[in-house]
N, C-alpha and C positions, 0 to 999 in steps of 0.2 A: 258322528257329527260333533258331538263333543269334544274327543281327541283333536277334531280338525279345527275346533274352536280355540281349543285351549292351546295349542301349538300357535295362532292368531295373538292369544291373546297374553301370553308371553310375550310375546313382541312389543307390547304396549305398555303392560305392568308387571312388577316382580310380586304384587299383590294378593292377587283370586288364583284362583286354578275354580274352574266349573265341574261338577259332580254331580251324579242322578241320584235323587233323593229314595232314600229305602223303603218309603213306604208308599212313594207315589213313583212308578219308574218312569213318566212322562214328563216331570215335575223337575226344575233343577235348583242347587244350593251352590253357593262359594262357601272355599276352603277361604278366607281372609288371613294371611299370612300378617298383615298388619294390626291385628287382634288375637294374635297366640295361635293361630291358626283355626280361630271359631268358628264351626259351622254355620252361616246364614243363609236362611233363603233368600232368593231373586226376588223374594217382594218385600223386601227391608231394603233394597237398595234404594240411596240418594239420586236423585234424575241423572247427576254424574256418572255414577257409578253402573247404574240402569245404561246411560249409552254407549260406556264401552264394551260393559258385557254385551249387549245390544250388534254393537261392531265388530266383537267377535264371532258371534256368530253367524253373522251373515257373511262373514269373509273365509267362515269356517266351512260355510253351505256353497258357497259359489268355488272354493279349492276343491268340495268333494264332489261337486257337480260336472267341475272341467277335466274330468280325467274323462268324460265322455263327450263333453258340451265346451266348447272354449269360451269362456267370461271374458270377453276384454275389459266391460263397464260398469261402474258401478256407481247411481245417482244418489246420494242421500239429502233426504228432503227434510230439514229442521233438524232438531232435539242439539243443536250444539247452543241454544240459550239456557239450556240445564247444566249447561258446564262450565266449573271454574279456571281461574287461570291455567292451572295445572294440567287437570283431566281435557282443556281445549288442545295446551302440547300435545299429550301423549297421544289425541283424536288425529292433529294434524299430523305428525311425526308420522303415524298408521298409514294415515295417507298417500303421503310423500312418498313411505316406502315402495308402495304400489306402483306409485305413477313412474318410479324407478325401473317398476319390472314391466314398463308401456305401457299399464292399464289406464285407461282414460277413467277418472276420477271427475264426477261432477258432483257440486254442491250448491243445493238450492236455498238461499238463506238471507235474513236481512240484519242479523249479528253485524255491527261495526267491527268487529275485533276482526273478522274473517276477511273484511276488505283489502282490511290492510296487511294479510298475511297470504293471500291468494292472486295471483300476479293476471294469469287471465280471467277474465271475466267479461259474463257479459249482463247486460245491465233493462231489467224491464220497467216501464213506468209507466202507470197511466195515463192515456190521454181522454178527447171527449167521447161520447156517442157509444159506452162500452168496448172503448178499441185499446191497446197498450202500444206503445215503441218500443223496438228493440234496438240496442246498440251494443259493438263489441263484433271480436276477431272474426272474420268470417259471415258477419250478418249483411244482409242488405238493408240501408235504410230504409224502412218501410213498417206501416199498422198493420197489427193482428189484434183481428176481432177476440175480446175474451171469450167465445164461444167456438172459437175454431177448432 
């Protein structure tokens, strides 16, 4: 899984490469190529930095999974308010690249920055009595109960 994370996560930065730590083999570190090549662990990571590692590996888990199981989707819910201008690029860029190879890419989020950088969307709001609107491509108009 690693391998398959870090082949991911090249794709995004010339920065980390991911490694099993030698005294914990469950446990993983970056190589920071941006720090002389220091070894850190995954829990000194910046919330930034935390969700690309983060997005590497779950694109590293669902590559090693479709060689038996085909992935087309992939929804990610939050952690792009931990990221700056920079690490939101390299997040979206990852993205993109996907929805290139037809993968439906969905992102749950209420980031301003994202609105204006994600072209379909679709848009929920509350309304009264615990119910929400939905609107956007493919929706009918019509309330869903928040308990649905």
């Amino acid at each position: 899984m690693v391998s398959h994370a870090n082949k991911q996560l090249e794709k995004m930065t010339d920065r980390y490469l991911l490694i099993r730590d030698k005294q914990e083999p469950l446990a993983l570190n970056v190589i920071d190529d941006y720090q002389a090549g220091e070894i850190r662990s995954v829990k000194n990571l910046s919330g930034g930095e935390c969700f690309i590692i983060s997005l590497s590996l779950a694109l590293g888990l669902s590559k090693m999974s479709s060689k038996k199981v085909r992935i087309d989707s992939l929804f990610l819910d939050e952690g792009f308010g931990t990221l700056d201008e920079n690490a939101l690029d390299v997040a979206l860029d990852a993205l993109s690249s996907l929805h290139e190879e037809n993968k439906l890419i969905g992102v749950i989020s209420h980031i301003s920055a994202l609105k204006n950088r994600i072209s379909t969307q679709i848009s929920v709001s509350p309304q009264n009595s615990g119910r929400s609107g939905i609107v956007g491509p493919g929706c009918a108009s019509r309330l869903i109960n928040a308990l649905d």
